[in-house]
N, C-alpha and C positions, 0 to 999 in steps of 0.2 A: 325523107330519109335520103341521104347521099347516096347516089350510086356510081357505080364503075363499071369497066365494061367486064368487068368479070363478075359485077356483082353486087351487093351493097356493102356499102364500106365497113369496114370492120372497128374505124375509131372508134368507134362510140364503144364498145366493148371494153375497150379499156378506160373508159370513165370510172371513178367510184360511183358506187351507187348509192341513189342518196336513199335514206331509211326513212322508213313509214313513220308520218308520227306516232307519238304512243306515250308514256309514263316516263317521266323523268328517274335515271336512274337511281338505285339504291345510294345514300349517302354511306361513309364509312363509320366501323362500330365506333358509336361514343363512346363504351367502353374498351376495355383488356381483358384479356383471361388474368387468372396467378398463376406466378412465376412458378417451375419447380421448386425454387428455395424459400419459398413464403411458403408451399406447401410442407414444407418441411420442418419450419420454426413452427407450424399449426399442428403439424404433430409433434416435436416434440414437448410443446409446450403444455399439451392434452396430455402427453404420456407422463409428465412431470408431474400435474395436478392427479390425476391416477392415483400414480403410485404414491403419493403423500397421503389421500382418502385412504386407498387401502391401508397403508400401515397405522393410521388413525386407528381405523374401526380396528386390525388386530391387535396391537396395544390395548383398550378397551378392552375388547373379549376376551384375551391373556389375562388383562388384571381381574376382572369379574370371575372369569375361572377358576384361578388362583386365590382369591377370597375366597371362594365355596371350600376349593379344595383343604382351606387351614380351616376353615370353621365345621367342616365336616371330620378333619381326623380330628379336633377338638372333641365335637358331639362321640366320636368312638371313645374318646378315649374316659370321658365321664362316664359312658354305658358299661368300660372296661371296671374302673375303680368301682360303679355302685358293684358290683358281680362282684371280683374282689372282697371285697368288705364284708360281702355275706358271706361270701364262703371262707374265707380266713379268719369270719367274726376280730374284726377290726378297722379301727377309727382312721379315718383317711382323709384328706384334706386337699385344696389345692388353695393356689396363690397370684393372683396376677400380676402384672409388671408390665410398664408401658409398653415393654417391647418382649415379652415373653411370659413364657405361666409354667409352675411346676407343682407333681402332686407332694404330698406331703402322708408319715404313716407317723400314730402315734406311740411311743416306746413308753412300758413301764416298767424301769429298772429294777427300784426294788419296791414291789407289794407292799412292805410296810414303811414305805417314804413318799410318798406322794411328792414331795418335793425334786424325787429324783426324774419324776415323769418330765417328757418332753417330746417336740414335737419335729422330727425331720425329715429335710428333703429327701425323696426318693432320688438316689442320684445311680452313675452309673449307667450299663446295658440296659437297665429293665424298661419295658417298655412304657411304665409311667413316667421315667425319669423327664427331668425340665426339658423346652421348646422355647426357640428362638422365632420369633418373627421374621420374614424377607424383609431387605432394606424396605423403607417407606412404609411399613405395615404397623398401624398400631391399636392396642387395645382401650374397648371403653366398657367400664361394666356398672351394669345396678342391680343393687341389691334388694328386694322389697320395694323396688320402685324410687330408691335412691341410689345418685351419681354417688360413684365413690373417686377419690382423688389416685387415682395409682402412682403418680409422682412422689408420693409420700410414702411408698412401699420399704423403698430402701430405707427410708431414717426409723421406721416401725420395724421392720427385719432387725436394726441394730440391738435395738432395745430387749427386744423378745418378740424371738421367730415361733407364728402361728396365722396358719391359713385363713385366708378372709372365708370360704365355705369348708363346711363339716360335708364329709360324707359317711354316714353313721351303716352300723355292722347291720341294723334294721333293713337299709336300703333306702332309705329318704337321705335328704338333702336336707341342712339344718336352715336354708332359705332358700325361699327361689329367686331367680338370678337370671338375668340376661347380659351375655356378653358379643360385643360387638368385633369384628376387624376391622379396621378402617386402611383406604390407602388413601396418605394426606394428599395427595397432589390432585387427583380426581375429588376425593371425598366419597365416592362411592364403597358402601359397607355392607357385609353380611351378619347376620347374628345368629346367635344362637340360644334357646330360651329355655330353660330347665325350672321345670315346676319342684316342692316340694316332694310329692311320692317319685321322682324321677324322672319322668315323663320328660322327652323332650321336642323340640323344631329349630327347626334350621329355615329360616329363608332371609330374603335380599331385603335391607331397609327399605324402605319407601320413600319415594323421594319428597 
């Protein structure tokens, strides 16, 4: 070591100092993080797929509810007319149509005309008066286990108006009948099933 007369020299001190070996250092990340604006197209683009699923599925369960909802005031409204009929002892009727259904009462003018009898819609406030379908909603019905064409209502209305079912003063139904809502764009349908003595259900087609 150098010395001086004061001492040992102090150059060396100011050398760098060389390092231990050891481990080569860390290389740099191969990768990158994401950027805040990638993070940003990745949510918005999640919140757009969302929000499309959601309003799927509530579309869906709007239309599914709103089928019930027509085919259940339907079901009232058949439990309304067989009541009716008993209690007012009188013939009653309804009529479907691709896009609506209305009850029908039968009138006999004069006792010794039979000719004069005839058969019409309940129109008006009362509360069996005709029903409209929502857009997209249509009717499918069978009778005894056959389709019937409701497209051909109207040309059969012209001729001579009379209800495809009897509802008789007895309380039965002159057939039993299932009739359907359908909403064309889905297809999904609910129906509604009325026996002979009255009796009726409501539930969701089967797929």
């Amino acid at each position: 070591m150098p010395t001086s007369a004061t001492g040992p020299s102090s150059s060396w001190l100011r050398r760098p100092l060389r390092r231990a070996p050891g481990p080569a250092a860390a290389p740099a990340r191969a990768g990158r993080g994401f950027t805040l604006l990638e993070l940003l197209v990745v949510v918005v683009i999640v919140g757009i797929v969302a929000t499309m699923f959601t309003l799927a599925v509530g579309t869906a369960g709007g239309t599914d509810r709103e089928l019930r909802r027509e085919v259940t005031r339907l079901e009232s409204l058949v439990r309304l007319a067989l009541e009716d009929a008993g209690f007012q002892v009188r013939e009653l009727g309804v009529r479907f149509y691709p896009d609506r259904y209305e009850f029908a009462a039968f009138f006999v003018n004069n006792p010794a005309d039979p000719r004069d009898d005839a058969w019409q819609p309940i129109k008006g406030q009362d509360v069996l008066g005709g029903r409209e379908l929502p857009p997209g909603f249509r009717f499918e019905l069978d009778i005894e286990g056959r389709a019937v064409a409701l497209e051909r209502s109207a040309e059969q209305v012209a001729r001579r108006y009379e209800p495809q079912l009897f509802i008789l003063s007895s309380g039965d139904i002159s057939d039993a009948f299932t009739v359907r809502i359908r909403e064309e764009e889905s297809g999904a349908a609910w129906q509604l099933e009325v026996a002979i003595d009255g009796t009726t259900k409501v539930d969701r087609e089967e797929d």
